[in-house]
C-alpha angles and dihedrals in degrees: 000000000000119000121215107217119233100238106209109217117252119256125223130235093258091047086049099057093042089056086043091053097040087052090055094043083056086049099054097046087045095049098052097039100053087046100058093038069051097055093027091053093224097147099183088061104040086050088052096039085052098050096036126079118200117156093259093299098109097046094050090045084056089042103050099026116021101033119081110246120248112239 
């Protein structure tokens, strides 16, 4: 039995560097909110903010609104 394969379209330069820049974004958030339901040891949190990915929205909703603030 012969298999068509399945062909992804190209990006462009612009697309490339989007996608680039939205991964980092992701990074960033991720980055700083795993680290403080780390520090925090708020272990539900940390387990969704590590499965989920969001784009960065749920782990800056943890960070500016769940999280206590540091003072």
């Amino acid at each position: 039995m012969n298999r068509k394969q399945m062909k992804l379209p190209e990006l462009t330069r612009g697309q490339q560097a989007g996608i680039g820049l939205l991964v980092l974004w992701s990074l960033g958030w991720k980055g700083a909110s795993l680290w403080r339901a780390a520090r925090d040891g708020n272990r539900p949190w940390f387990v969704g903010l590590l499965l989920v990915n969001s784009a960065g929205l749920l782990d800056a909703l943890y960070l500016f609104r769940v999280s206590p603030r540091e003072e």
